[in-house]
Every structure is written in structure tokens, then in C-alpha cells.
N, C-alpha and C positions, 0 to 999 in steps of 0.2 A: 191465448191458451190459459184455464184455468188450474190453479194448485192449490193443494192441500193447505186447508189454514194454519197448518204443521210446520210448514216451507218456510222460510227464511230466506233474503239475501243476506248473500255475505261478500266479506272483500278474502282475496284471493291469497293475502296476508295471513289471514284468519282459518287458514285448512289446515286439520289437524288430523293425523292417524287415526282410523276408525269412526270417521265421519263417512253419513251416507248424504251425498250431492248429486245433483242432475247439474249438466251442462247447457246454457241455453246455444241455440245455433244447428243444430239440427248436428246428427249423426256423421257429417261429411267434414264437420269444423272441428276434428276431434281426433287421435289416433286411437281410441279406447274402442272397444268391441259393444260398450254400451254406453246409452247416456245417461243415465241412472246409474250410480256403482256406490259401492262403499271405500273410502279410501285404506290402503293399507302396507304402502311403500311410502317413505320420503322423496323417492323418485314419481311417484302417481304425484304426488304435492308439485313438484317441480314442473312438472308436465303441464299442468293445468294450471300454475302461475304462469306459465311459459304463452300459452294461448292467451292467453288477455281478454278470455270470453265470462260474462258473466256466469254468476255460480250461485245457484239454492244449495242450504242445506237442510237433512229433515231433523229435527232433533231426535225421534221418538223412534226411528228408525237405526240412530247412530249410537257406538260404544265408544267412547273417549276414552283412549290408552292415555298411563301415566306420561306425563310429561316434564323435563328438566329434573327443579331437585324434589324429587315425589309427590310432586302436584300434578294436578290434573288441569284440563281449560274445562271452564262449566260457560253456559249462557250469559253470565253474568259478566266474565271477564270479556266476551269478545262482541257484546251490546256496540262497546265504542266502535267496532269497525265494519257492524253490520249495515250500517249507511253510510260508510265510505265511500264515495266513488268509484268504480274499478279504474279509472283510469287517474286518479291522483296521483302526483308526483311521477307522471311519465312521459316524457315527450314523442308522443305518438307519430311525430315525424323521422324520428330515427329506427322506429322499428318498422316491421311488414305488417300485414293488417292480420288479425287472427285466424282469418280464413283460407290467407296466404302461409301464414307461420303451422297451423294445424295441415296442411296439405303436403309439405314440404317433411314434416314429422311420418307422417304416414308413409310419403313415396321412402323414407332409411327404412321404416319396419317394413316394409312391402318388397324395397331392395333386400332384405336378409334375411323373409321367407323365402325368398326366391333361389339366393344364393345357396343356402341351405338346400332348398329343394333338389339344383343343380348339381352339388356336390352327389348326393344322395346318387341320382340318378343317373350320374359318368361312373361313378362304383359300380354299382350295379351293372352295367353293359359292361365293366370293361371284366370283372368278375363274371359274367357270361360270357363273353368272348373268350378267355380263357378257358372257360368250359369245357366248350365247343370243340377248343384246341385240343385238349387232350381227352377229351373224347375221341375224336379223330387218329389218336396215335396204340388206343387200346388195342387194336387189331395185331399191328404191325411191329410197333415199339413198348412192349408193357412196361419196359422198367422206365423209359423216359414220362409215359404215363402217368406212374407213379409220384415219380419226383416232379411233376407237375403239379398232379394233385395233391399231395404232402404240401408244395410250397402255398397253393392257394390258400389253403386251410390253415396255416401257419399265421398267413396273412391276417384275416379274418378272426383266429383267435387272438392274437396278438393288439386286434383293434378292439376286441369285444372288453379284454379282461384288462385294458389300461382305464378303463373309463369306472365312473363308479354307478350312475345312472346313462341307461339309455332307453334313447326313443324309437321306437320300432314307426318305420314309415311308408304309407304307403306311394310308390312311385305313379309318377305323373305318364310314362309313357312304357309299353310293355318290350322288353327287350330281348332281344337272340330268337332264335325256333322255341316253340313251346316245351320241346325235351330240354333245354339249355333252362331256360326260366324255371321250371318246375322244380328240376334238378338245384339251381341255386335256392328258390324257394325252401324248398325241404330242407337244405344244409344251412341256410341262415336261421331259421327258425329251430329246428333241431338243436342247432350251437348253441341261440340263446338259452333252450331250454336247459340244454346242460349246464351252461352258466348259472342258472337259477340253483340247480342242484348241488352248487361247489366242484363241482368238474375239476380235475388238475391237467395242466397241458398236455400232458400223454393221452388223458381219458377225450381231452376235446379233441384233440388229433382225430384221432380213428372213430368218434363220433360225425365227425366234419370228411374224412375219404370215404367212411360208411355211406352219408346223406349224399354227398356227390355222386357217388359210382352206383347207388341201389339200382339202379333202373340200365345201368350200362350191358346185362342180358341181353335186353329188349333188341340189340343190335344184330342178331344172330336168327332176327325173326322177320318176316316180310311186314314191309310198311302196313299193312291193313291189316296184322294182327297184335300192334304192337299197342293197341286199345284195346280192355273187354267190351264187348258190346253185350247188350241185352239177348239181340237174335244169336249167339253163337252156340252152336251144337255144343252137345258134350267136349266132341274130341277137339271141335275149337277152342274149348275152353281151357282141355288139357294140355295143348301145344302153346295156349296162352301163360300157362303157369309155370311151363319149362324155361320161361327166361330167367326164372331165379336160379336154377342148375348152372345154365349161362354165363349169369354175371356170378358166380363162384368160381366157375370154371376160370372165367376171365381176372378173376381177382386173385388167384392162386399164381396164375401165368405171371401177374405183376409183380407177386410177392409181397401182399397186402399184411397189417398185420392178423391175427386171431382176430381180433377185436373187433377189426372195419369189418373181417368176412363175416362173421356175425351179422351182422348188419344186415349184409347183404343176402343174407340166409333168410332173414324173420326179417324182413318188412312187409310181409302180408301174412305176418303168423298176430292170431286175437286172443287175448288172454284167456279166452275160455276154450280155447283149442278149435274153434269154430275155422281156422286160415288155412292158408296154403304154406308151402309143400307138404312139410310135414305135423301138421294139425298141434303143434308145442303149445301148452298153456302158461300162463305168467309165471311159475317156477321155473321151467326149462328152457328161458330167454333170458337177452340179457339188460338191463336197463335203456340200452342206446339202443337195441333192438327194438324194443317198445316203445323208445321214444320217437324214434322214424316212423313206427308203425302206425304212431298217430297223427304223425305232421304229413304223413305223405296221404292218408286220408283226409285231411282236410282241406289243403291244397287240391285234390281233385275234385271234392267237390265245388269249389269256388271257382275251380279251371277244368272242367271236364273235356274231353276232347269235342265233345257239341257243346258251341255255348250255347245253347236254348235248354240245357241242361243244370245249367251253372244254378246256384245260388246265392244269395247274399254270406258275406264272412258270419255275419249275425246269426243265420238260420243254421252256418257249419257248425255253429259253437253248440246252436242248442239242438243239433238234430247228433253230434258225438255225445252230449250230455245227457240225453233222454234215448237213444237208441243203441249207445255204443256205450255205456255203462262197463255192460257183462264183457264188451271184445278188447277195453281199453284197461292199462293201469292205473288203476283209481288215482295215486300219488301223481302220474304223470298227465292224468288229466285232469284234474286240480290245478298243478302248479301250470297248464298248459292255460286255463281259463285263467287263473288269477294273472298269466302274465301278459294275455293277451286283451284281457277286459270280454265282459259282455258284449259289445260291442267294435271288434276290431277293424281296424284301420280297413273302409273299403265299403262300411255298413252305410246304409242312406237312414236318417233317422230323422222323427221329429223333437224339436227341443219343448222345454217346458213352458218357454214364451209363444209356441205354435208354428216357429220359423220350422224349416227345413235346411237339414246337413248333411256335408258326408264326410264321415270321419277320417280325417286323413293321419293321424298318427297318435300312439300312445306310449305314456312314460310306463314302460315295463317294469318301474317298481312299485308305481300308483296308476293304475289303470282304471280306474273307475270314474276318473273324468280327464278323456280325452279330449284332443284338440282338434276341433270341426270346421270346415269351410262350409258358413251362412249364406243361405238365398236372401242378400238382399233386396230386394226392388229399390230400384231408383240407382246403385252403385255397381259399375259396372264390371264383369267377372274377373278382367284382369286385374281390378283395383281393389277386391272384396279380401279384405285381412282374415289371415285366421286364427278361430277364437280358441285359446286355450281355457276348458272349464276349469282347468286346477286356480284358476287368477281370477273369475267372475261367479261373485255371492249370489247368490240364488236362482242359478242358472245352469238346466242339467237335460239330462236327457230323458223324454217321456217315453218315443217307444221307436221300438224299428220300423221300418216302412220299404216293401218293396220298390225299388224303381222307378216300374212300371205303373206303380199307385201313384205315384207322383204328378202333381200337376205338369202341363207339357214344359211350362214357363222356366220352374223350376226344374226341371229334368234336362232341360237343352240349359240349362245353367252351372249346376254341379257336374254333366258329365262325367255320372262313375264311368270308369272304364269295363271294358270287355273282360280284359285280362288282369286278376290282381296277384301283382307285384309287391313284396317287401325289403326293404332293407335297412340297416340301422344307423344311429347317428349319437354323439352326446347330444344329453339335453340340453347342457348351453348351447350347443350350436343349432339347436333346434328352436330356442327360446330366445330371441333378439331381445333386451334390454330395452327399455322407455329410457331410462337414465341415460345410455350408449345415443339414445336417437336424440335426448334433449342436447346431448351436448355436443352430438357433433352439428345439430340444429344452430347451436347458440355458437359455433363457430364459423360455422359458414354466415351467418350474419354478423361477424364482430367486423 
């Protein structure tokens, strides 16, 4: 392999914050998302003295942060150890070979996407199975109903507003009946929006039985109308729209407050009075009104009752952004894009190195470089890391890409799903630690 006459060896002694280095050994001898990177943790330094793989650096590529008592390291000081040996002073019999020790680092970060992911994904189901439940009892038992649904959403906010950063994720496997998923969709996403807005627990409350129950009408309708379809006659379409009468009716029985029935009133009322029931324009609604009224259109699109109908998360963002302007609250669709990103968890994209991803989760307070599961070739899908852009310099996203544009290789590789699912997590626990994996590395070898 040829390098830049730029390149440098160095010893592993000699890495310093704000160096850009390539690792030699190929991509698989490594826990790092790339082999090129710029350093810029004490822990990335550990990591890679920790490998015991050789190491270029570029000078002219690199920013050297102050170091000790306000010096910095320039070329000149670290001449002495640029022909050190990597392997000086180490007795290479007492450790594993680099390619053992770099593999062993990756299955911690691989274990704690995973477990992360896991976590993610028992929430979710068991939060749809609750659903489920007390949807089942709206008929019968309203007030138990109720105090179902108050508890779940208690739940829920109580997990949202303890955290300070979170990562909106998308799940691995789609859970409950499509009315249960949707329903939790709406009220996860809903919640966080309110979150964004300074929400106080009473407003998240009845934001959260609102997004739950909107659609709990729909039960009072036959199975095959409880979709619009394109073909439905007029009067189909009017016995389609009486389930928001319905689920009023039905949220009154439970003794819902103002607030949620609101909700359930206007979630298909559009700021320009273009909606249903009663044609209200953004004055005459109420913020959590509006703000369902947009999560639960976006959600259908991405999960319409025909999936051959569906579209990417990507094309919902920019098809409410460019078509739904006039039906949407500007403020709510803003903060609904800034906190979802251009690209939310679910989008199949291509990066700016030419790879192929699918976005699987974004930090809802810096959403503009999400974290993506890469088509590697050659690393196989259950062992392929995933890359968070917020951590890799010059590495982003170029543009969306349907699917189905995808090559077959890569499409039977990412496996976006049918159905996209959300739900949240802190970002620590979303972000496994190199430091966390170097040391329990270096303790399982001590």
C-alpha cells in the first residue's frame, strides 16, 4: 500500500489529541468505525495504544491541542519516537496478538449496542401490550381504562424528563397489532415533542392519554372501515370521520381531562381549516392538538395500512415540509424537524464516503448527525458496529435513497424493516464508551 509523503510512522507513545492517524491492519483489527480518523479523546489514545497495531500520522491533516503546562507537541519533539519500534519494551508473550485484543474490544461495543438495543425493544412491546390492554377495557370498564392509561403515560413521562439528552431509536422488530404500534408511536413521539416545548407534567399527562386514545373511536367502526382508502365514496368517507365523535364519546365515558379530549377532537383538524370534523384552523386548537395532528400524519405515512404505500421516514419529513406547510403549525413543525433530523431513524441513506446506511437512531438534541448501520462488505451483519456521526470527522451524510434503489447486496444486508417503530433511550446508554470497552478489555486480560 502507498501513502502520502505527508504520513509518518509513529510509536503509539507519541498520540496526541487532535492528531489525524490511519491504522494499519485492515478495518476488522480495530473497534473504530474508520481507519483514518482524527483523534480526539484520551480514551481513542488508549484504544489504540491498547491494539499494539502500527500507526501513521498525517501532520498536515492534524490540530495539535495544548498539552501539560501550555505547551503543545510540534514534529520536532516527537522525531525521537517516530522510529521507535511499536513493539519496544513489551513482552509480547504476555499479551494477545492485536488482532485478538482489537476483536475482543469490538465484541464489549457490539455487546452494548446490542444490549441497548434490547432494552429499547422489551419497552416498547411491553408499552404495547399495555396498550392493547386497556384498550380492551374502553368498552366495558372506562374508569379502569383510564387509570391505565394515566399510569402508562406517567410512565413514560417520568422517563422522558429524568434524562437530559435523548436518543430517539429506531426498533429492530415491529411489535403488538398495527393499531397498538401506531397508537404508541404517536404518544412517544408526541411526548417528546412536548418535551422539546417545556411541557410541565400535567401538560405531558394529557398530551400522552390524548396521543394514546386518539384513534380509540376507530373501535365503534367495522374492521374495513377503520382505514381511509382512496376508493371510498363520499358517505364512506363520512362514516369514516365519525370516529372522532366516537372516541369523544368514549373519552368523556372515561372521564378524560379537557385537555386529552381536545386531542381527541383535532387530530385531523389542519391549520388552515382544510380537516375534519369540524374544519378549526390553528387559532381554535390547542398546541397538543396540533401537535398529534402532525405525528399521527407522519406516522401514517411511514406505516400506512398498505405497505406498498409506505414511504421512507426521510420523504415524510420533506413531503409535511413542502406539502403540509399550510395544514401544519409552523412552530410545531420546526421543532418537529429539528428534533427528528432530516433524516430520521428508519431513512436508508448514502454516506459521503459512497457507503450505504440506515439510520437507526438520533440524539434529539443534535440531530444532524445521526447514528447509521454501514454496508460493510467483507464484516458480517451481525458484527457490523454502529457508526455514530457526532464521533467521525469528515463523515456525513450525502443523500437519502429509496430501498428499493439499493443494491440487492446491500438491501438483504441493512434490512429496513416494514414497519417503523420508535422509541427512546439516554444517550449514554445509547453510546457504549471505548474507555468502558478498553478497560474491561484490560481486565479480562490482567
Amino acid at each position: 500500500m502507498k501513502y502520502p509523503v505527508n504520513s509518518q510512522v509513529i510509536h503509539p507513545d507519541a498520540l496526541r489529541v487532535g492528531m489525524f492517524i490511519h491504522l494499519e491492519g485492515g478495518w476488522l483489527a480495530h473497534p473504530f468505525p474508520l481507519s483514518s480518523f482524527k483523534l480526539s479523546t484520551q480514551a481513542q489514545i488508549a484504544t489504540v495504544q491498547a491494539l499494539g497495531l502500527a500507526v501513521r500520522w498525517y501532520p498536515d491533516k492534524s490540530e495539535l491541542v495544548e498539552i501539560s503546562a501550555g505547551t503543545s507537541a510540534s514534529t520536532s519533539e516527537l522525531d525521537s519516537v517516530f522510529s521507535k519500534p511499536a513493539s519496544a519494551g513489551i513482552d509480547a508473550q504476555t499479551l494477545e496478538s492485536p488482532q485478538s485484543r482489537a476483536r475482543r474490544l469490538s465484541r464489549y461495543v457490539l455487546a452494548s449496542q446490542r444490549d441497548s438495543q434490547a432494552v429499547c425493544d422489551r419497552q416498547f412491546n411491553e408499552a404495547t401490550q399495555a396498550c392493547r390492554s386497556l384498550t380492551d377495557l374502553i368498552g366495558g370498564q372506562p374508569d379502569q381504562a383510564r387509570e391505565q392509561a394515566e399510569r402508562l403515560t406517567q410512565s413514560l413521562s417520568s422517563k422522558m424528563l429524568s434524562e437530559n439528552d435523548l436518543c430517539i431509536r429506531l426498533l429492530s422488530e415491529s411489535a403488538g397489532d398495527k393499531a397498538s404500534a401506531h397508537a404508541m408511536n404517536v404518544t412517544v413521539i408526541s411526548m417528546l415533542l412536548g418535551r422539546s416545548f417545556g411541557f410541565n407534567e400535567a401538560d405531558m399527562l394529557d398530551l400522552g392519554v390524548g396521543a394514546m386514545l386518539h384513534d380509540m373511536g376507530k373501535l365503534d367502526l367495522p374492521e374495513r372501515m377503520r382505514n381511509r382508502e382512496e376508493h371510498f365514496s363520499r358517505s364512506e368517507a363520512s362514516f369514516y370521520e365519525e370516529h372522532v365523535a366516537y372516541g369523544v364519546a368514549h373519552g368523556k365515558k372515561m372521564g378524560l381531562t379537557p385537555g386529552a379530549l381536545a386531542i381527541i377532537a383535532q387530530h385531523h383538524e389542519y391549520a388552515d381549516g382544510s380537516g375534519f370534523p369540524a374544519q378549526l384552523n390553528a387559532d381554535r386548537t390547542t398546541v397538543s392538538g396540533r401537535i398529534v395532528a402532525l405525528v399521527n400524519r407522519y406516522d401514517n405515512l411511514c406505516n400506512p395500512s398498505l405497505s406498498v404505500r409506505a414511504v421512507t421516514p426521510h420523504e415524510a419529513v420533506s413531503l409535511l415540509f413542502a406539502q403540509g406547510k399550510s395544514k401544519f403549525d409552523t412552530a410545531v413543525l420546526s421543532c418537529f424537524i429539528k428534533m427528528m433530523g432530516v433524516y430520521p431513524p428508519g431513512s436508508t441513506v448514502q454516506l459521503t464516503n459512497d457507503r450505504y446506511g440506515l439510520v437507526v437512531g438520533v440524539n434529539a438534541s443534535r440531530p444532524l448527525k445521526p447514528r447509521v448501520l454501514v454496508h460493510e462488505p467483507g464484516v458480517p451483519r451481525d458484527e457490523a458496529l454502529v457508526i455514530d456521526l457526532e464521533q467521525v470527522s469528515g463523515l456525513g451524510i450525502r443523500r437519502s435513497i429509496k430501498p428499493l434503489a439499493l443494491p440487492p447486496e446491500t438491501l438483504g444486508y441493512l434490512a429496513p424493516k416494514a414497519r417503523t417503530s420508535y422509541f427512546f433511550e439516554s444517550t449514554v446508554a445509547a453510546e457504549p464508551s471505548l474507555e468502558d470497552a478498553v478497560e474491561r478489555a484490560e481486565e479480562a486480560l490482567a
